[in-house]
FIDRENTI-295575 format. One line per field, with one value per residue: residue in one letter; y negated, z negated, x negated of N, C-alpha, C in turn. Coordinates in pm, whole numbers, plus 50000, padded with zeros to 5 digits. Layout:
! FIDRENTI-295575
resn	(A;...)
n.c2	(Y;...)
n.c3	(Z;...)
n.c1	(X;...)
ca.c2	(Y;...)
ca.c3	(Z;...)
ca.c1	(X;...)
c.c2	(Y;...)
c.c3	(Z;...)
c.c1	(X;...)
***
This chain:
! FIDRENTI-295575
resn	(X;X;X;X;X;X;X;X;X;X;X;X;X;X;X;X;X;X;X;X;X;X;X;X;X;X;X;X;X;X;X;X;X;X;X;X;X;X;X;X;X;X;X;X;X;X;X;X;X;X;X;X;X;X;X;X;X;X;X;X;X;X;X;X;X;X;X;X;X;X;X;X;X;X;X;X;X;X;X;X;X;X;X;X;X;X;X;X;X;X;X;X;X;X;X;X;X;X;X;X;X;X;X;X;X;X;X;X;X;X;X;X;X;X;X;X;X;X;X;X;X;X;X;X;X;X;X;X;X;X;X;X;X;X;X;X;X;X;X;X;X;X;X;X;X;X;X;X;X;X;X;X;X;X;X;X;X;X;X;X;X;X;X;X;X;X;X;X;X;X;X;X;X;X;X;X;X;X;X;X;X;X;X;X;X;X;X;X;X;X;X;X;X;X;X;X;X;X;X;X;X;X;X;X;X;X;X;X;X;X;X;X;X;X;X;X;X;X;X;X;X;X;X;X;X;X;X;X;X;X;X;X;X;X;X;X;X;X;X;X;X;X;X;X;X;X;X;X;X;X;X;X;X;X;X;X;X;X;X;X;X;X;X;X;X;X;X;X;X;X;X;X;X;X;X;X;X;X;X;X;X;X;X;X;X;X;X;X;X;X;X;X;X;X;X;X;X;X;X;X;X;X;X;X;X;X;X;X;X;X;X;X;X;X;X;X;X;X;X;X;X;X;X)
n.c2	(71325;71475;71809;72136;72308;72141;72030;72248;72320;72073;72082;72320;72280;72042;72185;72336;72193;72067;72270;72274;72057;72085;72142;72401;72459;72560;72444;72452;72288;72379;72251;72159;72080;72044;72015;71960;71739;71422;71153;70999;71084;71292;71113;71049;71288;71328;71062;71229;71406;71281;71104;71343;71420;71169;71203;71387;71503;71522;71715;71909;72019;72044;72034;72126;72038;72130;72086;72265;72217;72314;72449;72539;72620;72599;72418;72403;72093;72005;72133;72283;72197;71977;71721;71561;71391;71155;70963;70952;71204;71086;70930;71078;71240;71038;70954;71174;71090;70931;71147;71329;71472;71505;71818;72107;72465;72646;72810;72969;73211;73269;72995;73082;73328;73292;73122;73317;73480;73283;72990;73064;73163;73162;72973;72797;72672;72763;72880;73145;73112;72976;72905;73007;72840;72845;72557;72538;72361;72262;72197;72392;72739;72965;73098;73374;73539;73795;73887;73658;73687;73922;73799;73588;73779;73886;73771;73691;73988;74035;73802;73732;73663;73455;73192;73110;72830;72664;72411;72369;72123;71937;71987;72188;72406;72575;72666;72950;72979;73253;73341;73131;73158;73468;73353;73222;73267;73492;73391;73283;73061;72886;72824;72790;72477;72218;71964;71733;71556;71390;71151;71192;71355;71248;71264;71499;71487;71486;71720;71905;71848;71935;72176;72247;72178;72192;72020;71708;71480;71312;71069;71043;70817;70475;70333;70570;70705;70807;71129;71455;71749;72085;72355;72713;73040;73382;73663;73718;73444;73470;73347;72991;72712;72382;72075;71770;71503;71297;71007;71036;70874;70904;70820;70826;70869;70778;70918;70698;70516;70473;70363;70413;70414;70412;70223;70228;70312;70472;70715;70757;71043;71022;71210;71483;71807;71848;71601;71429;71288;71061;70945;70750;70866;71122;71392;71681;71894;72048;71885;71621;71673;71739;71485;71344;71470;71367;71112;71072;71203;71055;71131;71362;71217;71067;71168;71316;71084;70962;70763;70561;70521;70546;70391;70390;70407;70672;70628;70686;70512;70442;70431;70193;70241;70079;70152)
n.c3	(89998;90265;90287;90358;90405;90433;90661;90848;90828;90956;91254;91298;91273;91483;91718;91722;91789;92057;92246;92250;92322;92564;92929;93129;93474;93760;94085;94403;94683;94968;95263;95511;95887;96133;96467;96489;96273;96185;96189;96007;95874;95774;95632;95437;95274;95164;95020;94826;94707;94590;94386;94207;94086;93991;93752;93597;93376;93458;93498;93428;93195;93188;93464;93770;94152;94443;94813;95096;95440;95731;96064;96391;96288;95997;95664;95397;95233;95021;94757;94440;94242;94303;94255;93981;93804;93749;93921;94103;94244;94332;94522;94699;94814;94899;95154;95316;95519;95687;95802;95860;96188;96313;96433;96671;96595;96340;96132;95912;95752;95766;95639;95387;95367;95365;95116;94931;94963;95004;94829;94539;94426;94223;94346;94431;94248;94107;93774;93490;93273;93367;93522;93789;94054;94313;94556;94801;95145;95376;95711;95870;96042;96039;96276;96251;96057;95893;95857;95720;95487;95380;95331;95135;94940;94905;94770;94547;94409;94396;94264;93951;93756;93884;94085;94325;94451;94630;94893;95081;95395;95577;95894;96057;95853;95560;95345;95353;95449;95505;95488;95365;95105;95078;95062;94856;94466;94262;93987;94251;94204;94029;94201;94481;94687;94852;95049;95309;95435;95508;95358;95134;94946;94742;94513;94410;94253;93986;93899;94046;93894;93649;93673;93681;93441;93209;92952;93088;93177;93361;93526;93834;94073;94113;94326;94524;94798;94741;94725;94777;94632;94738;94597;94604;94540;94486;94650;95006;95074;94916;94696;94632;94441;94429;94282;94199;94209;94215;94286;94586;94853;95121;95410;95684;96018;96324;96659;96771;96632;96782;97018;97294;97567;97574;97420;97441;97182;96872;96612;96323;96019;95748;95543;95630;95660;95928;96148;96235;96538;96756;97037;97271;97171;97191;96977;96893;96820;97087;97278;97265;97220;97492;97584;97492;97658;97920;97863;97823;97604;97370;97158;97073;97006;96798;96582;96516;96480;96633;96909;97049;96777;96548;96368;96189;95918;95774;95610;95288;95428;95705;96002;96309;96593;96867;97223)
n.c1	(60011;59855;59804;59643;59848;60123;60047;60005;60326;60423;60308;60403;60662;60656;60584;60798;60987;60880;60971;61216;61315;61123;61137;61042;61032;60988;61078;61181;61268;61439;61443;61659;61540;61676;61751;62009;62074;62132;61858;61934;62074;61913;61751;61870;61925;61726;61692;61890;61746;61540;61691;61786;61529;61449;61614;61477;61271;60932;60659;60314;60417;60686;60901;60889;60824;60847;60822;60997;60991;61214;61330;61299;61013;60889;60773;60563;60597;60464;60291;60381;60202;60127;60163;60209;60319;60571;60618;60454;60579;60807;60727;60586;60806;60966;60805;60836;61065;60908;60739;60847;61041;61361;61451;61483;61617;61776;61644;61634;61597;61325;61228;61276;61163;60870;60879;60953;60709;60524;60525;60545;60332;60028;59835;59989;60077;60222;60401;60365;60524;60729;61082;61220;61341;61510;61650;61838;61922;62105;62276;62397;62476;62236;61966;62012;62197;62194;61911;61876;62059;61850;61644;61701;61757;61534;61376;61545;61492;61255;61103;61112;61379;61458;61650;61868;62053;62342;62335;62564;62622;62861;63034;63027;63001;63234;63422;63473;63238;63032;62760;62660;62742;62617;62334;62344;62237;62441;62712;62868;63050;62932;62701;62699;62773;62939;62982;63133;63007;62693;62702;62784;62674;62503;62712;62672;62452;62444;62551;62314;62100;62172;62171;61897;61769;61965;61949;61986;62236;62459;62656;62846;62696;62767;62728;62774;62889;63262;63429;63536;63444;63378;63395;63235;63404;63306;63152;63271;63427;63652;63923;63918;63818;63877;63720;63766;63488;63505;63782;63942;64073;64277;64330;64600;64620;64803;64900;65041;64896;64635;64775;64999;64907;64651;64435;64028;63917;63808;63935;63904;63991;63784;63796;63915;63811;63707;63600;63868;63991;64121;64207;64386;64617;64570;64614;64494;64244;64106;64208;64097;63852;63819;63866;63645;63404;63502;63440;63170;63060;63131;63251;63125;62903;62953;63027;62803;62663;62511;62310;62573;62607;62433;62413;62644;62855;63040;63283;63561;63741;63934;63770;63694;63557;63458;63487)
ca.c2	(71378;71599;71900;72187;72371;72061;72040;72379;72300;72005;72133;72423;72211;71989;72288;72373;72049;72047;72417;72248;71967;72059;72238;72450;72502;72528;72453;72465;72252;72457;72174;72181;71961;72124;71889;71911;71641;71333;71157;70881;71143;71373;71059;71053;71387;71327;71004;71310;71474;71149;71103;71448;71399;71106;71268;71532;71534;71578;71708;72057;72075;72045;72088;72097;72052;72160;72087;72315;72158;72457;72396;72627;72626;72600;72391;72359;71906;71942;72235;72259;72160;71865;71557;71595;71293;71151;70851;71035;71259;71063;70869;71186;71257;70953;70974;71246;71024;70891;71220;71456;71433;71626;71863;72255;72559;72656;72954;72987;73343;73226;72960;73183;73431;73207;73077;73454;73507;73206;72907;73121;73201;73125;72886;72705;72591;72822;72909;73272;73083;72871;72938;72981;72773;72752;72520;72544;72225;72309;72182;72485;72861;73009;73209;73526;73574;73926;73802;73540;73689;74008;73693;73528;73906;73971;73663;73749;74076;74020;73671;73778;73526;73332;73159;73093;72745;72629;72330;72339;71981;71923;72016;72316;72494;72560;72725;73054;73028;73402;73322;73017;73286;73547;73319;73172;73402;73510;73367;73167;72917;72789;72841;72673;72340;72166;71873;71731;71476;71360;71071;71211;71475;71161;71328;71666;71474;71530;71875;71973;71813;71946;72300;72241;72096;72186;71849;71629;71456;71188;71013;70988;70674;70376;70315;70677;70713;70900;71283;71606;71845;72230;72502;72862;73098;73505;73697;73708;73374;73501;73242;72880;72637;72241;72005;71678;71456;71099;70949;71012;70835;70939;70683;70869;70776;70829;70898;70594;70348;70470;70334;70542;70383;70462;70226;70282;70304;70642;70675;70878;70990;71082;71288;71577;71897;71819;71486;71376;71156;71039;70858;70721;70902;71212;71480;71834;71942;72051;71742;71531;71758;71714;71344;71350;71505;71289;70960;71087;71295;70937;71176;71415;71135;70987;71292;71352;70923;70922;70650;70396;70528;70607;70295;70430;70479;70704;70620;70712;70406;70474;70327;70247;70229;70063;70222)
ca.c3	(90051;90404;90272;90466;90408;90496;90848;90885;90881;91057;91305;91319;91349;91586;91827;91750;91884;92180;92249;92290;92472;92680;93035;93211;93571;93924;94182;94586;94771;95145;95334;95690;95937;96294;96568;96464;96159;96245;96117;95912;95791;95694;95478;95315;95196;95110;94887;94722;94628;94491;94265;94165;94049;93880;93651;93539;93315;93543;93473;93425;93069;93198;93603;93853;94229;94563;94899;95207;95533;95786;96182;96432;96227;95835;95607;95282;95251;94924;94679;94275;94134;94378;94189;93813;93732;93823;93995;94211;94337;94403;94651;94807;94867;95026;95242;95409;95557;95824;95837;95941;96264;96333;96592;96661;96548;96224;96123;95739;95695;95790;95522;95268;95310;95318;94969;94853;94965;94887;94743;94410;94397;94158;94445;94458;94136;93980;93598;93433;93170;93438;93530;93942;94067;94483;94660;94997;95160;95552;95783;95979;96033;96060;96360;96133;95925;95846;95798;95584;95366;95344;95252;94977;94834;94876;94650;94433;94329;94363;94179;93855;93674;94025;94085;94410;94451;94798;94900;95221;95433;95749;95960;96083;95735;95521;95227;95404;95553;95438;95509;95189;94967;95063;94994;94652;94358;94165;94048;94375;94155;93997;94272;94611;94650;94994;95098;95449;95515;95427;95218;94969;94904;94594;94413;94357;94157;93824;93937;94068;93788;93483;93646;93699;93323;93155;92867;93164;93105;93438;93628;93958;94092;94171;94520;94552;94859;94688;94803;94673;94614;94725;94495;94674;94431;94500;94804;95101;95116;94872;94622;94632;94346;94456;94184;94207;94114;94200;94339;94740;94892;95267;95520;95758;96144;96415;96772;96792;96607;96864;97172;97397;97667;97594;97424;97395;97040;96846;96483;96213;95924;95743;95400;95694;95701;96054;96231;96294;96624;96840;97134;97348;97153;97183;96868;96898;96865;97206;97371;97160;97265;97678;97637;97440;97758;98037;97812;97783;97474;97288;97028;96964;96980;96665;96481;96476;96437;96720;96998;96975;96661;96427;96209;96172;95741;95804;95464;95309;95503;95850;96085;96425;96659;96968;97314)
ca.c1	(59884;59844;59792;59672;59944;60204;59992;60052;60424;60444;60231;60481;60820;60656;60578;60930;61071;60817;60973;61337;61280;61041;61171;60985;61110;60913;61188;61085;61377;61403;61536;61732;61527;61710;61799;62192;62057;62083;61781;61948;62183;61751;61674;61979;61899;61563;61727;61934;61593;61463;61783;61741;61409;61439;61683;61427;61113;60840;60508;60306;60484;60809;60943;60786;60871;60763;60953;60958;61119;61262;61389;61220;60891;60907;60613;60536;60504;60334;60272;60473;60151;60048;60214;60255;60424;60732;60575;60368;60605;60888;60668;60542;60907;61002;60741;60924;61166;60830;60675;60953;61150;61487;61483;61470;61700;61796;61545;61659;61538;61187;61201;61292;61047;60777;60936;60930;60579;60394;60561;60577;60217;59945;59774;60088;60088;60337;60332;60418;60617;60853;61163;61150;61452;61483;61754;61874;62018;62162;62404;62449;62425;62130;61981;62012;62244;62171;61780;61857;62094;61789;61508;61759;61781;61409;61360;61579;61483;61107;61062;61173;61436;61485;61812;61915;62132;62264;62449;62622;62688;62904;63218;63041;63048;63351;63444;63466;63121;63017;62622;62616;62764;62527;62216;62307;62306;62608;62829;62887;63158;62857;62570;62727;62842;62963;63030;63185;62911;62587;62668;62906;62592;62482;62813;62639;62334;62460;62543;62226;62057;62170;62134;61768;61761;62044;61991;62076;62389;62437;62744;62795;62604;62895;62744;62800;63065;63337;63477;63601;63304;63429;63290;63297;63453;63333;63134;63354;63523;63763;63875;63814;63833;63837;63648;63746;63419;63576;63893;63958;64197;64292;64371;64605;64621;64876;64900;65065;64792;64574;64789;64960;64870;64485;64309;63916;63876;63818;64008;63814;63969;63664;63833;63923;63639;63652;63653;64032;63957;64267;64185;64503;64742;64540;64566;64439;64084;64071;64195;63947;63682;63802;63859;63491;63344;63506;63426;63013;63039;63142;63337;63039;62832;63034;63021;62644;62603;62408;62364;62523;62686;62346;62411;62804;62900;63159;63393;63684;63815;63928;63678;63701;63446;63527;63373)
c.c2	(71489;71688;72018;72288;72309;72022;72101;72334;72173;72037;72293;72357;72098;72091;72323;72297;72039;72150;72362;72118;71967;72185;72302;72524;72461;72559;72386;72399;72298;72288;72173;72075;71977;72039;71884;71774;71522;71215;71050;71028;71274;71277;71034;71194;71402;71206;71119;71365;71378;71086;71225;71466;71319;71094;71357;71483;71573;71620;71882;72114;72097;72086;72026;72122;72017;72146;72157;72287;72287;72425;72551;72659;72605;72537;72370;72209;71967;72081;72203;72189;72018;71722;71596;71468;71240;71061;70921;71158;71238;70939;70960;71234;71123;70896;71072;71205;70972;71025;71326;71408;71549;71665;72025;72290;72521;72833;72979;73069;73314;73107;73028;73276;73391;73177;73203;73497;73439;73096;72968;73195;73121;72980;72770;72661;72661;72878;73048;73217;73019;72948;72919;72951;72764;72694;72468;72404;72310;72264;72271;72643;72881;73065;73314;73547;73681;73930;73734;73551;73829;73908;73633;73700;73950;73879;73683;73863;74076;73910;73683;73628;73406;73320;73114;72974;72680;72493;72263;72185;72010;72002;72200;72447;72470;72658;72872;73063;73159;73376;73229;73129;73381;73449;73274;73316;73390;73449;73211;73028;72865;72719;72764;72592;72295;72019;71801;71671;71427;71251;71092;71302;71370;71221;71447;71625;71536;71653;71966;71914;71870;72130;72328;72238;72068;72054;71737;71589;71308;71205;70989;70840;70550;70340;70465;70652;70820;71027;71354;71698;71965;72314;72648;72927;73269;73547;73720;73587;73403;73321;73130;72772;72482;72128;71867;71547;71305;71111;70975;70949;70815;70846;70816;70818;70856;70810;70773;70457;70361;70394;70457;70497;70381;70328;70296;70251;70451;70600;70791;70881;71060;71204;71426;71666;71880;71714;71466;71293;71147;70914;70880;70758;71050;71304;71597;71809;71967;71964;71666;71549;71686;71592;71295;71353;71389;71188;70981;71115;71165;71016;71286;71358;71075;71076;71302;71211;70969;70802;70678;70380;70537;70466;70308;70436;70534;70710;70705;70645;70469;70392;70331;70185;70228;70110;70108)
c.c3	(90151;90317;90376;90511;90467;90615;90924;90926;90934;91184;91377;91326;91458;91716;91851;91876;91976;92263;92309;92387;92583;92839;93157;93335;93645;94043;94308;94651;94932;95184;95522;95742;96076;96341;96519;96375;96233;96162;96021;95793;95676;95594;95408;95224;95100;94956;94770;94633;94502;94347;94143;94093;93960;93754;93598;93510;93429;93505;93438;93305;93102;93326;93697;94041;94336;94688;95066;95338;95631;95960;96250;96368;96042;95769;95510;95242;95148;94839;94488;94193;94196;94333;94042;93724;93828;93972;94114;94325;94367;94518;94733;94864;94984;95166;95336;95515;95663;95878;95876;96022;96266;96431;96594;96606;96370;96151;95964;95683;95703;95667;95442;95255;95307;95144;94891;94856;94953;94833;94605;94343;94275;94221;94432;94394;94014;93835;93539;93355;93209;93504;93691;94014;94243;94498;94761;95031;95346;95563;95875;95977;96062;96204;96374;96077;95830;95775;95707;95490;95270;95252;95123;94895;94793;94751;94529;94320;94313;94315;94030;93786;93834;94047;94210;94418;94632;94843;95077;95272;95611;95817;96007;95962;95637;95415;95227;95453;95419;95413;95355;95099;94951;95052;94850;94611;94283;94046;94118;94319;94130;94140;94417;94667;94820;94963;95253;95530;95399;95301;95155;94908;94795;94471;94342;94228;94043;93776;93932;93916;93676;93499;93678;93531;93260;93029;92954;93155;93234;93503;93765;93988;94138;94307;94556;94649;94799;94746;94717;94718;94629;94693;94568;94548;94540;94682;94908;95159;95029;94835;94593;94535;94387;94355;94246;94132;94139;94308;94485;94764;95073;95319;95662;95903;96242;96572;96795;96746;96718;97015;97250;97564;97685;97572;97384;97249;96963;96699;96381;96074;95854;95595;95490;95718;95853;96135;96308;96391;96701;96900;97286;97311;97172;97098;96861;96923;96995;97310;97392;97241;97440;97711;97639;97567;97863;97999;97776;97681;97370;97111;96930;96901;96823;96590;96409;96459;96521;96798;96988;96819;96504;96308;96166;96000;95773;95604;95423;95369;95632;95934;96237;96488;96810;97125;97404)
c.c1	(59915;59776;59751;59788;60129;60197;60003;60199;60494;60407;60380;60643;60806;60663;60727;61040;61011;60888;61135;61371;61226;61116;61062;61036;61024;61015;61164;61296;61348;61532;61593;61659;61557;61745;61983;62182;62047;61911;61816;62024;62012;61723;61768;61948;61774;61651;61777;61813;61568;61570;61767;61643;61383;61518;61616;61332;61009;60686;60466;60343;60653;60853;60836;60834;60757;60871;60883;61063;61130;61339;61316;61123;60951;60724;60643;60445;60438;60380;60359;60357;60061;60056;60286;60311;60482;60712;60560;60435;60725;60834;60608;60720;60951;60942;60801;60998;61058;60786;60737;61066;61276;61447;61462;61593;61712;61717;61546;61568;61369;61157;61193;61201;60927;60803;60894;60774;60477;60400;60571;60496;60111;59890;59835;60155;60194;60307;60416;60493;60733;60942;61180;61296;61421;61642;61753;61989;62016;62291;62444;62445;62287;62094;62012;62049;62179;62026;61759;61919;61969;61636;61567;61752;61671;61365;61418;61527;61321;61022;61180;61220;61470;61636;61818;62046;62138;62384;62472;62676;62731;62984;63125;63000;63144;63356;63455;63308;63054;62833;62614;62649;62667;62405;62235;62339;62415;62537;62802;62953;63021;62717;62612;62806;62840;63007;63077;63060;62807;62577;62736;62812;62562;62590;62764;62518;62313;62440;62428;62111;62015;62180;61974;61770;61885;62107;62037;62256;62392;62581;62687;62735;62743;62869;62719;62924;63142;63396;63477;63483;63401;63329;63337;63324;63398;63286;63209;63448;63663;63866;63833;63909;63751;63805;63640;63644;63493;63698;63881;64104;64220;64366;64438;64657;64714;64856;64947;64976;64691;64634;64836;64945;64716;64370;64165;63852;63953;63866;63965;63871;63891;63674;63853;63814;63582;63716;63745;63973;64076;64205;64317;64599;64733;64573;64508;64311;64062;64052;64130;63818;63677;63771;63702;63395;63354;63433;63254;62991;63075;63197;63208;62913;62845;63010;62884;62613;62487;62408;62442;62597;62559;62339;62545;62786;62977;63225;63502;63760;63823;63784;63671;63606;63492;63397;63329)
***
């Protein structure tokens, strides 16, 4: 017989168990949408979201997500409390992928203080009991350093319990870049994550995941392209600790497979932080760069997968791409 006294404590170890399962987190993704992106390489990022997402409880008992895109201008697509189940807002995400083009600067500090001043408002769906999670996705410096490491600090200290997570992509940031350190919060080992290129960013899923929602427990994905994830270790660039999540295996190329007599075909190997290219028997960054120029930017063309390169995979496989 239910008793009221046995209702009472069911009643009271169910709450318990609702209390451990349930996660309460409102986490605002600032995303990079600056003309450096290419735009295959913007909906690849957006897929990361949508992985991300569908690894997490969604709803106003549990997390809750809001995404603000950032270039010259900065917007808030949709508010933390605009799609309360999972459904619903991993199709407002992939919508992203028609409704945002690449193009403009990189104006970080201007995201961010938007984020600090009204992504984290009442209006905007946030909850006194949630845990206020932002991460920063960028392929580049900022306009501001000095700005944007004063907007990650204003956040910090004036969104009480806020964690700061930031995950750097692309040859022009490196394990030294001093700017990613100063926006995540300490400690940096855990808080900012790199990768070389956009599609090895599927490796971090698990990662970013299970620090949204610590019960998360996920493998990388098998059509994940494989790469070495670099973890910054300590403010300044001190320190750096390399975390191998899957197997790389480097394909390396010589002046001589290229031809030294010059043929037109560029040689990528793509495990390098910055695009190895050898054209004729070329090697040095500089050369690369000159030949790049005479030949119609074909090399920075390759880099950014632009014409006639924007359907390029760049692999761990060499790949060559003939001009």
């Amino acid at each position: 017989m239910l008793t009221p006294t046995r209702l009472l404590k069911l009643c009271i170890l169910m709450c318990s168990i609702y209390r451990v399962v349930s996660v309460k987190k409102d986490v605002v993704f600032v995303v990079d949408k600056s003309g450096s992106i290419a735009q295959a390489d913007f909906d690849t990022a957006i897929d990361f979201l949508k992985d991300v997402v569908t690894a997490l409880t969604i709803g106003t008992g549990d997390v809750q997500v809001s995404v603000v895109s950032f270039s010259d201008t900065y917007n808030e697509e949709f508010d933390l409390d605009d799609y309360t189940t999972q459904a619903n807002l991993l199709t407002a995400i992939d919508g992203l992928k028609s409704s945002i083009t690449t193009n403009g600067g990189t104006f970080t500090a201007d995201a961010l203080n938007y984020v600090q001043s009204t992504s984290f408002t009442a209006g905007k769906g946030v909850r006194g009991d949630a845990d206020p999670i932002v991460v920063v996705m960028t392929d580049g410096l900022s306009q501001n350093a000095a700005e944007t490491t004063t907007a990650a600090d204003l956040i910090r200290s004036s969104i009480t319990g806020s964690i700061i997570y930031v995950i750097g992509i692309g040859s022009d940031l490196s394990s030294t870049t001093q700017e990613l350190l100063n926006i995540a919060s300490d400690p940096d080992s855990d808080n900012v994550l790199y990768v070389t290129y956009f599609n090895y960013i599927c490796n971090l899923v698990p990662n970013i995941a299970a620090k949204i929602d610590s019960s998360v427990s996920l493998s990388v994905a098998g059509d994940c392209d494989q790469t070495t994830t670099t973890v910054f270790v300590g403010k300044g660039g001190g320190a750096v600790t390399t975390t191998t999540t899957t197997t790389t295996t480097t394909t390396t190329t010589t002046a001589s497979s290229a031809g030294a007599s010059g043929e037109s075909s560029v040689f990528i190997d793509s495990d390098e932080g910055d695009d190895t290219a050898i054209i004729a028997g070329v090697t040095t960054a500089a050369a690369v760069a000159a030949v790049g120029a005479t030949g119609g930017g074909l090399i920075y063309r390759l880099n950014k997968k632009l014409w006639p390169f924007t359907k390029l995979k760049v692999s761990p496989k060499k790949t060559t791409a003939w001009a």
